[in-house]
N, C-alpha and C positions, 0 to 999 in steps of 0.2 A: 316376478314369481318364479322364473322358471329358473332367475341365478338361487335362490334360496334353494330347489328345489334340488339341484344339483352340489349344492354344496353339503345336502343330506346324505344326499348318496354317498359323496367321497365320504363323510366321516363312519357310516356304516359299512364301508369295504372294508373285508379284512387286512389288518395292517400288513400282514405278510406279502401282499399285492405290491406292495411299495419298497418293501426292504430288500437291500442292497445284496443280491447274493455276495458269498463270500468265495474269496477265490482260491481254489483249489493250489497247494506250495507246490511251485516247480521244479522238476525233476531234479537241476541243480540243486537248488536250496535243499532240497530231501538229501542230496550227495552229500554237500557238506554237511549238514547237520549229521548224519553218518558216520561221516570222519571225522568231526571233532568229537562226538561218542566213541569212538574207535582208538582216537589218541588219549581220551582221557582214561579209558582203561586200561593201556599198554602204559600208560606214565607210571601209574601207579604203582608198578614193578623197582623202578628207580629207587623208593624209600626215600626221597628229596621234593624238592620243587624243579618241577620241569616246565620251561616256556620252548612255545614253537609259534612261528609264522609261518604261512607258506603260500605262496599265491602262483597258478599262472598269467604270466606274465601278456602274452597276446590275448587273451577271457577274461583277463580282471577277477575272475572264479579264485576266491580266497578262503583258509581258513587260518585262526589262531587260537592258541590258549595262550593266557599270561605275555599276551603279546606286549603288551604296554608296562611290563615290570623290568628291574633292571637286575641284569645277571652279569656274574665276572668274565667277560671274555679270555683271560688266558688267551695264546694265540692267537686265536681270530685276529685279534689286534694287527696283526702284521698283514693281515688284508688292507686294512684301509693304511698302514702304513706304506706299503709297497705301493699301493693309488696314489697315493701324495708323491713319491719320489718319481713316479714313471711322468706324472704333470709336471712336474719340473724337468723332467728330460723335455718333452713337447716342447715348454717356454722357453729352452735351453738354458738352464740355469745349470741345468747338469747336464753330464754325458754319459750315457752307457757302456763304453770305449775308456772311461775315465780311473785311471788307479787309482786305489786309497790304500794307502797303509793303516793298516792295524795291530793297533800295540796290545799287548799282554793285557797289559790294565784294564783293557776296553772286556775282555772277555768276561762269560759270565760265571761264575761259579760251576766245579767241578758237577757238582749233583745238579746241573742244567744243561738241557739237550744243546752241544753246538759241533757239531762237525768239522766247522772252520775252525776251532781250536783245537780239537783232538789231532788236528792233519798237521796245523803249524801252531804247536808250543808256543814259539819262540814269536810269536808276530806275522803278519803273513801280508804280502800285497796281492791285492785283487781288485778287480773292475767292477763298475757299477752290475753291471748284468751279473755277474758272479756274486756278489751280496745279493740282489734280488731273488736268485736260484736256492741261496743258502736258505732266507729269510724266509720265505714263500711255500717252496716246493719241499722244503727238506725242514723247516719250522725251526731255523735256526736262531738261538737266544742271541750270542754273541753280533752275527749279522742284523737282525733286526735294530739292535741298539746304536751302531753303527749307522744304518739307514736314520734313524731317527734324530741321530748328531748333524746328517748332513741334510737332510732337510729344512734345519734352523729350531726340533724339538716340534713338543705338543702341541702348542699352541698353535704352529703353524697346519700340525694335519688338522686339527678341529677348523680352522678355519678352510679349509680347502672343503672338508665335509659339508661344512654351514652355505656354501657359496652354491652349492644343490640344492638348499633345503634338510639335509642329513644332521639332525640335533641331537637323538637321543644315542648318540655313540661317544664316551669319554675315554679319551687316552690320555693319559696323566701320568704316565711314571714308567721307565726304563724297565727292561726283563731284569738286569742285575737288580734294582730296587724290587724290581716283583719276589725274585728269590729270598731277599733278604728279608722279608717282612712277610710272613703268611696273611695279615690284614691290607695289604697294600694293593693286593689282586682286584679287591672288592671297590677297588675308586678306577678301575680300570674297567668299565660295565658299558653293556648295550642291553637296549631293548629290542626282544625277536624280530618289532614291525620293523625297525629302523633299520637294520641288519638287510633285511631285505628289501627298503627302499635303496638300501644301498650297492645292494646286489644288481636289482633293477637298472637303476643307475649304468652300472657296469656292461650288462644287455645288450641295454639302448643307445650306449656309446657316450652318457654324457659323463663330461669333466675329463677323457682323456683322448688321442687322438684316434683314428683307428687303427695305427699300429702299436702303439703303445697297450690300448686296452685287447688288441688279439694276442701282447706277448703275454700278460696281467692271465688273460683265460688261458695260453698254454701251462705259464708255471702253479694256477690251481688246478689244472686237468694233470698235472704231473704230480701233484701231492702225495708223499708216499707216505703221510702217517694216517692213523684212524681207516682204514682200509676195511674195519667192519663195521661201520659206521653210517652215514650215510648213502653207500654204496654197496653196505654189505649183503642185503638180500634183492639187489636189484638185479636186471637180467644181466648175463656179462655182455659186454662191450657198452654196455651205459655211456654215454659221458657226461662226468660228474667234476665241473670243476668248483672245487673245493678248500675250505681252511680250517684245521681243527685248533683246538684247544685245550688243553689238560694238565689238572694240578695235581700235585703229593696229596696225597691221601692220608692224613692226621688224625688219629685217636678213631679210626673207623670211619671218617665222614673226607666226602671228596668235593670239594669244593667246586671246580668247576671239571665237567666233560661235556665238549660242545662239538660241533660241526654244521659250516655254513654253506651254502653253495647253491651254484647255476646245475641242474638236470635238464637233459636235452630228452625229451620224450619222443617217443616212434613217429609222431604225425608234426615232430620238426616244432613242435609247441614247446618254453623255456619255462622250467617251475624253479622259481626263487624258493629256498628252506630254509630257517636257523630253525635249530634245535638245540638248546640251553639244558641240561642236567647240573641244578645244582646244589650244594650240601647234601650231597646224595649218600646213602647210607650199604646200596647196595655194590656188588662186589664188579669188579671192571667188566666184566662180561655180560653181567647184565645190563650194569649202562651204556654199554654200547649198542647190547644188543636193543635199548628202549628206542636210541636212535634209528637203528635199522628198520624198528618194524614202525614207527613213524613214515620214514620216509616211502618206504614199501604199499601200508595204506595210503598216502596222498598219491604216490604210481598207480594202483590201481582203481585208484577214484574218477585221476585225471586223464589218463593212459588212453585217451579215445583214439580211433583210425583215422 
């Protein structure tokens, strides 16, 4: 009698007595949702498609849009190219100390950024380390291609990527073939997340040694192109090591402006970023400028003491 009796009761308590409070979203989760509100209105300025990922790296504290789409790298590319060649220095496959001659052939077309052609016309020898400075810090077409002859080609840096876990990053074709083909850029793509699994990567030290990955972080902390870009509205003395990206601009529309990188935050915390601008309609300063205030927002998101 008295189990019946109580079984009345429970079904005459009101249900709310029993229901599951709901839990109030935590102050991060309210940050990011913030910020990826904040990046989706600053994109919009772009007049293209913009992907961004961005995580720090010690919090696991993430955000992305279009993280999982694929966009043309242009340059960037020479990040994870310049990782492949510095792990074969490690393996000793190669040396830093080691010349290589470069012949005319090898350079890339006039209307493409190269330094190391404009200096030597005629051919030029230089050391592994001085291609990596060309390719890297200075976003040189000619050196990058170079780098990618002596590495053994594409297949081999995709596989050095895959051997991390690093899949959604395709390098398939020489800077000379990028020039020559305005369609060719577009099989040369990463996705934002990947970008910064890859960066990550780079951080925490895997796949190269740790001198090899401290000279990798000097020659992107030296990068002297896109300068307003992911760095540009950040406070001075940031360190921001970094890779950009950037194509001709055809019938009004710019196919790729990009910048990828490690940000060192005040309380010594590392924010991995790509930021992908692409077929973007609007004028160079504005796209750089979408990247700036991206990167700007996620500063002052993550920026804690």
């Amino acid at each position: 009698m008295i189990r019946y009796v109580l079984l009345l009761i429970t079904l005459l308590l009101p249900a709310s007595l029993y229901a599951q409070p709901s839990l109030p979203q935590s102050g991060t989760d309210k940050s990011v949702t913030n910020l990826r509100d904040q990046i989706e209105k600053i994109a919009q300025a772009a007049q293209g498609r913009v992907g961004v990922s961005a995580t720090v790296i010690e919090t696991g504290e993430s955000v992305a849009l279009r993280g999982d789409e694929q966009f043309p790298m242009q340059s960037v590319y020479k990040f994870p190219i310049g990782m492949t060649a510095l792990h074969l220095v490690d393996q000793g496959k190669l040396s830093l100390t080691q010349t290589i001659h470069v012949k005319p052939a090898e350079y890339v077309s006039e209307r493409q950024h190269s330094p190391l052609r404009d200096k030597n016309p005629h051919g030029a020898d230089v050391t592994l380390d001085e291609l990596l400075r060309y390719a890297v810090s200075e976003s040189d077409g000619s050196a990058s291609d170079v780098l990618m002859r002596l590495v053994g080609g594409p297949q081999v840096i995709m596989n050095y990527l895959k051997s991390f876990g690093v899949t959604g990053i395709i390098v398939a074709n020489t800077e000379k073939e990028i020039g020559g083909d305005n369609a060719v850029q577009y099989r040369n793509w990463a996705k934002p997340n990947e970008i910064v699994e890859l960066l990550k990567a780079l951080q925490n030290g895997l796949g190269l040694s740790t001198s090899s990955r401290a000279r990798l972080f000097r020659l992107m902390t030296n990068t002297q192109t896109g300068l307003k870009r992911l760095k540009g509205l950040l406070p001075a003395g940031t360190v921001v090591a970094h890779k950009t990206g950037t194509s001709w601009t055809i019938d009004g529309v710019t196919a790729a402006t990009n910048d990828v990188g490690l940000i060192t935050l005040p309380n010594g915390h590392h924010m991995a970023i790509a930021v992908f601008v692409s077929d973007a309609k609007a004028d160079e300063s504005t796209r750089e400028g979408v990247i700036a205030k991206i990167a700007q927002a996620a500063w002052n998101t993550w920026n804690n003491p």
